[in-house]
C-alpha positions as CSV (number, residue, x, y, z in Angstrom):
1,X,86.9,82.0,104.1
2,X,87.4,83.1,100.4
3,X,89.6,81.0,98.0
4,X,91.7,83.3,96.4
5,X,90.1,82.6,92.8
6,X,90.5,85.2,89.3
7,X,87.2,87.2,90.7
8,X,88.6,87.8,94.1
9,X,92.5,89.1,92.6
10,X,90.6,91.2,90.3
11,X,88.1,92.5,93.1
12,X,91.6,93.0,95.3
13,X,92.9,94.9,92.2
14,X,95.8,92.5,91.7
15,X,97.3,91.9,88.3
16,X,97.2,95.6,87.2
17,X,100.7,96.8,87.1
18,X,102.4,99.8,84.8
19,X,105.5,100.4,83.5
20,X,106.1,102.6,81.2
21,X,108.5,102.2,78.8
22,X,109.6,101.8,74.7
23,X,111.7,98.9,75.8
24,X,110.5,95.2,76.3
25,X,109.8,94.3,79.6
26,X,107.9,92.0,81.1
27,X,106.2,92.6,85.1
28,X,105.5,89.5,87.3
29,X,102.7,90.0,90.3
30,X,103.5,87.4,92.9
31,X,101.3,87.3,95.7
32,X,102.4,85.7,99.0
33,X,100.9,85.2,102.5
34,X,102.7,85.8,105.0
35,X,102.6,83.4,108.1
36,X,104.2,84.0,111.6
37,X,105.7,80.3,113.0
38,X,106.6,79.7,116.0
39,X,109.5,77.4,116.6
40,X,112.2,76.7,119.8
41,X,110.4,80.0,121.3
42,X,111.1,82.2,118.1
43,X,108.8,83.7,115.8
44,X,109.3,83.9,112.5
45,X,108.0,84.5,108.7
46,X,106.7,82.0,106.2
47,X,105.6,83.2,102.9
48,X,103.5,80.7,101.4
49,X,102.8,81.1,97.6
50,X,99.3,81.8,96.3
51,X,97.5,81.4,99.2
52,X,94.0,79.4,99.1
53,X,92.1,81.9,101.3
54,X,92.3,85.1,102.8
55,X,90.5,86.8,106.1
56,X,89.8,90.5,107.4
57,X,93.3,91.0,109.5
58,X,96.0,88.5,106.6
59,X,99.1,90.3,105.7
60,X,99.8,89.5,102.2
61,X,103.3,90.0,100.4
62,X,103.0,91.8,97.1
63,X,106.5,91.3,94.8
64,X,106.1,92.3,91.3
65,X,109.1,91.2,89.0
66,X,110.5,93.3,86.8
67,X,112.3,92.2,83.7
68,X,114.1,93.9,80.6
69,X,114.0,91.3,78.1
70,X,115.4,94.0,75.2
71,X,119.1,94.6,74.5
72,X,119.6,98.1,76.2
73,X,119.4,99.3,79.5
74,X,116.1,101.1,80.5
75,X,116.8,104.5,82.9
76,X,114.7,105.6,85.3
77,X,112.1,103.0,84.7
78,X,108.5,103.5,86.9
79,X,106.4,100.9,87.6
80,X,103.1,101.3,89.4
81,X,101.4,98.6,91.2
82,X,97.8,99.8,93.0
83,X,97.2,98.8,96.1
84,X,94.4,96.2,96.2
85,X,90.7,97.1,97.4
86,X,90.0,96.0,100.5
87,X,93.4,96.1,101.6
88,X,95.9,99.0,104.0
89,X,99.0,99.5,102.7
90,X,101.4,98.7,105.4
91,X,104.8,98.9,104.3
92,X,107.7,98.2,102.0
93,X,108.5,94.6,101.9
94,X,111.5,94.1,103.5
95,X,115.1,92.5,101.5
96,X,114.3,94.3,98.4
97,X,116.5,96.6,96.6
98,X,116.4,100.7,98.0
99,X,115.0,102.6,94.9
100,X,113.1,106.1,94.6
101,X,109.6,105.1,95.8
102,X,106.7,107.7,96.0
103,X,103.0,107.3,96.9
104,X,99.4,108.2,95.7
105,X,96.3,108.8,97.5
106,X,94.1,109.3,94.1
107,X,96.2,107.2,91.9
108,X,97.0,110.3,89.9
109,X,99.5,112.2,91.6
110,X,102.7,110.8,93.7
111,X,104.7,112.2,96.3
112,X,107.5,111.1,98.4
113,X,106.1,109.8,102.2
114,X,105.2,111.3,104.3
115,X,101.8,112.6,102.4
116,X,100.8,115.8,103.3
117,X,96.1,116.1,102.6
118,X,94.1,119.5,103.4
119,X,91.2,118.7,106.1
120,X,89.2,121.7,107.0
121,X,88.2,121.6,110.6
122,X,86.4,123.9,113.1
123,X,88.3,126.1,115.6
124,X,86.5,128.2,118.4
125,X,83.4,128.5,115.3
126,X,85.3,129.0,112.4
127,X,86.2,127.1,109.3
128,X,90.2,126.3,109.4
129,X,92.0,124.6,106.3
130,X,95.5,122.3,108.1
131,X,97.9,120.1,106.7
132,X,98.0,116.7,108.1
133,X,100.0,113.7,107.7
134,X,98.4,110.7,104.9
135,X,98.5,107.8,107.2
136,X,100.3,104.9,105.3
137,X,97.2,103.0,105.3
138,X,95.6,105.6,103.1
139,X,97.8,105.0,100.1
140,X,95.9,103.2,96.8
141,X,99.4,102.9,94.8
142,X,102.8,102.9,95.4
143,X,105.2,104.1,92.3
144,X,109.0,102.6,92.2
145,X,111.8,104.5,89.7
146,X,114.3,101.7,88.8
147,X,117.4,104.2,88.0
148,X,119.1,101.5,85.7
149,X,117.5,98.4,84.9
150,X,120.2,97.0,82.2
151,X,119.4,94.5,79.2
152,X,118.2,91.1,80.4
153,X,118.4,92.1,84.4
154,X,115.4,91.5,86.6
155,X,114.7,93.5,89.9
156,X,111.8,92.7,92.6
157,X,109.6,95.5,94.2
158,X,107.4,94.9,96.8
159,X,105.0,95.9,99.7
160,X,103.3,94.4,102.5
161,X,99.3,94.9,102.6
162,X,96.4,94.2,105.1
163,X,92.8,92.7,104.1
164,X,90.2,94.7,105.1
């Protein structure tokens, strides 16, 4: 088991989130993991705040808080958040707004899902370039575009990943 201590976020790649903007804002990385419970023959979901260790197989909730603090509105606002080493992306974390979300491979360019790559493969002996589908689990950052994010307003993004 590994406490989840400064060395191990930054080896996950936590903490590094963008947003690009002239106005004040202030991004909040909350990291939560997320527990199934069984109760009265039900399963449900716990998320338990800054968990203390994490193993090969933990689903962790990833929420970054967005806040305005100026005295405009900011319009189409992005904000990156990488998705840790050692992790799969999995999927969108559910209960949080709907906004324009695309997704990066490289870190460098972003696309809405589904991600198309180029794999060359071999066909009855010769070389043949095809277009596959990224697999969710390939993605290293997902990129949100907050249409309107008014003066003092705070919105949550979010995404579920895996530990390696």
């Amino acid at each position: 088991m590994k406490p989840l201590t400064p060395a191990l976020l930054a080896a996950l790649g936590l903490g590094t989130v963008l947003a690009q903007t002239a106005n004040p804002i202030v991004l909040n990385l909350t990291l939560f993991a997320v527990h199934s419970v069984q109760a009265d023959g039900k399963t449900t979901e716990q998320l338990v705040p800054n968990p203390g260790n994490v193993l090969p197989g933990d689903v962790l909730s990833q929420v970054v808080t967005v806040k305005n603090t100026g005295t405009k509105a900011v319009m189409n606002l992005p904000v990156t958040l990488p998705v840790p080493k050692n992790t799969f992306y999995m999927a969108p974390e559910a209960g949080l707004p709907v906004t324009r979300t695309e997704y990066s491979i490289d870190g460098k360019t972003f696309a809405p899902a589904p991600l198309m790559k180029s794999v060359t493969v071999t066909e009855n002996g010769k070389s043949v370039t095809k277009q596959v589908e990224v697999k969710p689990g390939e993605y290293t950052a997902v990129r949100w575009y907050v249409a309107e994010l008014g003066a003092q307003a705070t919105v949550k993004l979010g995404y579920r990943i895996q530990v390696k």
